[in-house]
N, C-alpha and C positions, 0 to 999 in steps of 0.2 A: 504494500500500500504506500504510494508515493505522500509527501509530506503537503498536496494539498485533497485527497480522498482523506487524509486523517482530520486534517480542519474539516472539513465536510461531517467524518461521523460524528467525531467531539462534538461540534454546534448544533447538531439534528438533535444525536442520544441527551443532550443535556436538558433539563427540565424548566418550563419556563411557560406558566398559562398568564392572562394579561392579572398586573396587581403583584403577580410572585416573580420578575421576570430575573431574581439576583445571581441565580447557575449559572444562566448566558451569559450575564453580565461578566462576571468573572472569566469566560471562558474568554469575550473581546479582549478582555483588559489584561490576559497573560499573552496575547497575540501580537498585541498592540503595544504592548511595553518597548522602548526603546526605538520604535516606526513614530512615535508620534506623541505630544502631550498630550496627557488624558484629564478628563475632568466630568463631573456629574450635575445633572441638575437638580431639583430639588423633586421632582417625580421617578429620579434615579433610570435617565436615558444617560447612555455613555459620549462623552463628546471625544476623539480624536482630531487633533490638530496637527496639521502637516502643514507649516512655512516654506513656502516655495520662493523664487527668488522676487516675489513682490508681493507686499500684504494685500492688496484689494488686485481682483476681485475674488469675494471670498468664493469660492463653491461647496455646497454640503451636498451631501449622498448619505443616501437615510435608508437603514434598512429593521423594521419592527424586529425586535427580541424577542415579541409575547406570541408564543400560539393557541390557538383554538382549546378548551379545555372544561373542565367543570369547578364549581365550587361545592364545597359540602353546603348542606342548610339544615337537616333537620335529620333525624338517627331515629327508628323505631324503635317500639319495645321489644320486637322479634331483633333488634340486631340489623336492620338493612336501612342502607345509607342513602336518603331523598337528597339530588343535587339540582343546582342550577348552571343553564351554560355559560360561556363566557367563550363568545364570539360566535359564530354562525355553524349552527350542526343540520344537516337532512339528518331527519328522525331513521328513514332508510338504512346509515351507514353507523349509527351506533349499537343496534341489538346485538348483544353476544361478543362484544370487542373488550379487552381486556383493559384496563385503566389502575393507575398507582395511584393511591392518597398519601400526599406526602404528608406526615404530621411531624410534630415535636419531638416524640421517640423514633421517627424513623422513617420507611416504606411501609405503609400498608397494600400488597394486591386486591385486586375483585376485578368483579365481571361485569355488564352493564347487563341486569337482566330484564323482566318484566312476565306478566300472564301468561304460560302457555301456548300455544294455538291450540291444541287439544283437547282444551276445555271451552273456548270459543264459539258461542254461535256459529254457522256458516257465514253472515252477512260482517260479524265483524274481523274473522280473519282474513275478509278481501280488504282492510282499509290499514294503513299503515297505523302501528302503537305511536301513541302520542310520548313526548319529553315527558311530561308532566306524569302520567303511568309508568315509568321506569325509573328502577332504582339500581343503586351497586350491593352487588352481594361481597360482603368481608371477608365471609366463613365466622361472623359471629352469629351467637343464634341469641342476645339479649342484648339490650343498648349496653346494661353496664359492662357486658362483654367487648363491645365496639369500644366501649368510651376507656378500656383497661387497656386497649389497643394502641392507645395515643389519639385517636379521630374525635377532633370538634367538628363543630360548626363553624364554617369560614374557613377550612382548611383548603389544600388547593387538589385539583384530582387531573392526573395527569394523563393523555395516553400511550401503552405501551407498548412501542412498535422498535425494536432498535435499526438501525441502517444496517444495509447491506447491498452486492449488486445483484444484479441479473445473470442470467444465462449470458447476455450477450451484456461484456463489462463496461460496456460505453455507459448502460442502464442503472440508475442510483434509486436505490428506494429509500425511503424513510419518512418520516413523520415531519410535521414541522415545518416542512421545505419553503411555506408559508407561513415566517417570512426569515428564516435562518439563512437561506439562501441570501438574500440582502447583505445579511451578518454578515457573510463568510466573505463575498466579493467585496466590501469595504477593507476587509484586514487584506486580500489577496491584492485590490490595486494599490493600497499603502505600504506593500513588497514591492512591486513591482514599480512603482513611477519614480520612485529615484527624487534628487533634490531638486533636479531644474524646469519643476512646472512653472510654470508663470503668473502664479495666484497662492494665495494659502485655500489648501483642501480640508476639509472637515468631515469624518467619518462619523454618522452618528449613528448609534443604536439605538429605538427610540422605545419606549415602553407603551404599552396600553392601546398600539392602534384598531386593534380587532374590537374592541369596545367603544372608537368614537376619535381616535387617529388624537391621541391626548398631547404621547410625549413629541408629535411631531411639533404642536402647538406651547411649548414649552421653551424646547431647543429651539426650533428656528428663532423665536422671541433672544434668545441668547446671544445667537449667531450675526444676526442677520443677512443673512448670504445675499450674493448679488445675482446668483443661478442654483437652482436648487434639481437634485434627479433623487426620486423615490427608486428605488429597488426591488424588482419584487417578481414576483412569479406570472406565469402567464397562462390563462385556463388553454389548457391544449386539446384542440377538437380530431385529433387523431385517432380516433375509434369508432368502431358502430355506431351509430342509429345519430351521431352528430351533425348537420348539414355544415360545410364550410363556411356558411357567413355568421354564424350562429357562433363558433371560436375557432378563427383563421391557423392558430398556432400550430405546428408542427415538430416534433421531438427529430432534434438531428438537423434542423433547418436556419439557427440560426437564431441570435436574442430577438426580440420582440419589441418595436417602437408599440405603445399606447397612443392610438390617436385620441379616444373621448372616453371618459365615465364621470356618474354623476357629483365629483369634488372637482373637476380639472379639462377645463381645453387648454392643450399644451401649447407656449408661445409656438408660434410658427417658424420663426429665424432658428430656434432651437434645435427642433424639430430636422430641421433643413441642415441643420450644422451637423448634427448626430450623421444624419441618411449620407451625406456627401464626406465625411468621415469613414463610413463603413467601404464607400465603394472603393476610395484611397487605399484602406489598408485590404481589400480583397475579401471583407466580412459580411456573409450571407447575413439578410434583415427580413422579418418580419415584421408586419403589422396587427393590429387587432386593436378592438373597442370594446366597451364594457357599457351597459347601461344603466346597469347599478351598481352598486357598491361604489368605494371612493380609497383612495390611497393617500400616504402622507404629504405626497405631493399638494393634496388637494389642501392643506395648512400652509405647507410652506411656501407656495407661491403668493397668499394675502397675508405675509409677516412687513411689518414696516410699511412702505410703499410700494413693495411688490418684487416678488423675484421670480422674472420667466423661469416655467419650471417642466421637467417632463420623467415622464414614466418609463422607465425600461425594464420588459422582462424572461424572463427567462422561460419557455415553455413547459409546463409543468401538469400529468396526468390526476387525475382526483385530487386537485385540492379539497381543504375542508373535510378529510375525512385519517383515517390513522396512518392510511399509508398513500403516500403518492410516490412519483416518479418522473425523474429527469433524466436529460441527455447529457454527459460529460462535455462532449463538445461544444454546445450550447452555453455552457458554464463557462469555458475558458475561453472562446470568442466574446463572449460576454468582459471579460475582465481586458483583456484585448481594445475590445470598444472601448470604452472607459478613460483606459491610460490615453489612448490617441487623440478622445474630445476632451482632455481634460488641458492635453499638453498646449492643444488648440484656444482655451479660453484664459485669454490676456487679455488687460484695459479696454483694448480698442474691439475687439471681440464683444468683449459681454455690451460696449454701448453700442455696437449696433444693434445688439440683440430687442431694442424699443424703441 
């Protein structure tokens, strides 16, 4: 395993649902040491500072720490543990998936279970079980069993998928990739660009954006950057029953420019800068749009007076659920891009950029 598939497992396998995001944190900031000042905000997003040979203009690249997860809220008297989410679940993709409650004393295991089908109506095993009908099984059979366990309320529940590849090794699986993937390309181009960009760079890790894009709104407030790029994964329509306009992405094809969702129409000079970058360095590009949801970007471009801003992501199979899956290649053209529009945004760059 070469020394960037190890950053890759490290920042997936590590623990981190929005509100708890301090594993991650730790894992940037042993990476990060010595590439760059570090500093934290008071919602505890990680800021990395890289002075290139001129302080303005700043650029920040923002990739979320937090992923998708549960909160404990309420422990029955049989022992089984009622959560709530925290960040975006299909009801579909959690029955039966294995999840860690991290407590005080330690890991707790379980399972996401709920009613049966076999006791079921006919009419209600055709309708999906609701959140709200499912709970985690501990293996206690009494709260003060669970509660001898270390598990409150309010503790954080994690899922538990470790990394690993595929049959064919270009293919990465693991949990999380949303938006550790972000993570891991900020420490990789802060390796790779060397001291003579032409701006100071800012890597941030931001907490809390699956809940409401917080720590984006926090740090950039810090920064204030003069160009801002979210990081982030890209829903990949490479499978059955997908139409291609529906999610253009393809695994193996290439990062992914964000034209539109609903936090962010990307400046357009940006955008232009990015696309005519990639054809220079010979880097396959994809496009795609989103119509809901919204990314950090979608804060960091109304901090101050404004910082043209844009999305780039990486093609990414089942987000939003334990396990997804990316393209290696995709990932390192990815970091590739990055270093080459960055070397590119000097003074006279970013003003033309409005």
């Amino acid at each position: 395993m070469d020394e960037r598939l190890r950053l890759l497992k490290e920042i997936t396998d590590a623990p981190g649902v929005p509100g708890f995001e301090g594993a991650v944190a730790r894992v940037m900031e042993k990476h990060l040491s010595g590439l760059a000042e570090l500093s934290r905000d008071r919602l505890g997003s990680i800021i990395a500072k890289k002075p290139g040979t001129a302080t303005s203009p700043r650029i920040m690249l923002a990739g979320h720490m937090d992923e998708i997860g549960f909160m404990v809220t309420y422990i029955t008297k049989e022992g089984y543990v009622k959560f709530q989410t925290l960040g975006g679940w299909w009801e579909q993709v959690l029955l039966a998936q294995r999840v860690t409650v991290k407590t005080k004393d330690g890991d707790v295991p379980g399972i996401i279970g709920s009613k049966p089908p076999h006791i079921l109506d006919p009419e209600a095993r055709k309708k999906p079980v609701e959140k709200r009908d499912m709970f985690i099984d501990i293996g206690a059979f009494s709260q003060e069993e669970a509660e001898g366990f270390g598990v409150r309320p309010g503790d954080p529940v994690v899922p538990d998928s470790a990394f690993g590849t595929m049959k064919n090794a270009n293919l990465l699986m693991a949990k999380a990739w949303d938006d550790r993937l972000g993570c891991a390309l900020i420490i990789d181009v802060m390796r790779e660009i060397g001291p003579g960009h032409p701006n100071t760079l800012y890597g941030v890790g931001t907490v809390q954006e699956e809940v409401g894009l917080r720590g984006a709104i926090t740090s950039a407030h810090l920064i204030q950057p003069d160009v801002g790029f979210a990081l982030e994964v890209d829903i990949a329509g490479d499978m059955p029953g997908v139409k291609e306009h529906e999610a253009q992405g393809k695994l193996g094809k290439g990062p992914a420019v964000l034209l539109y969702d609903s936090s962010l129409i990307p400046n357009p000079r940006l955008r232009d800068l990015v696309m005519d970058t990639a054809r220079r360095e010979n880097i396959p590009l994809q496009f795609d749009s989103m119509a809901g949801g919204g990314t950090d970007a979608g804060r960091i471009h109304v901090t101050g007076g404004g910082a043209p801003s844009l999305v780039l992501g990486v093609p990414c199979r089942y987000i939003h659920s334990h396990t997804g899956i990316i393209h290696r290649e995709d990932y390192d053209r990815m970091v590739q891009l990055l270093v080459a529009v960055i070397k590119r945004l000097d003074q006279s760059t970013v003003a033309g950029l409005v």
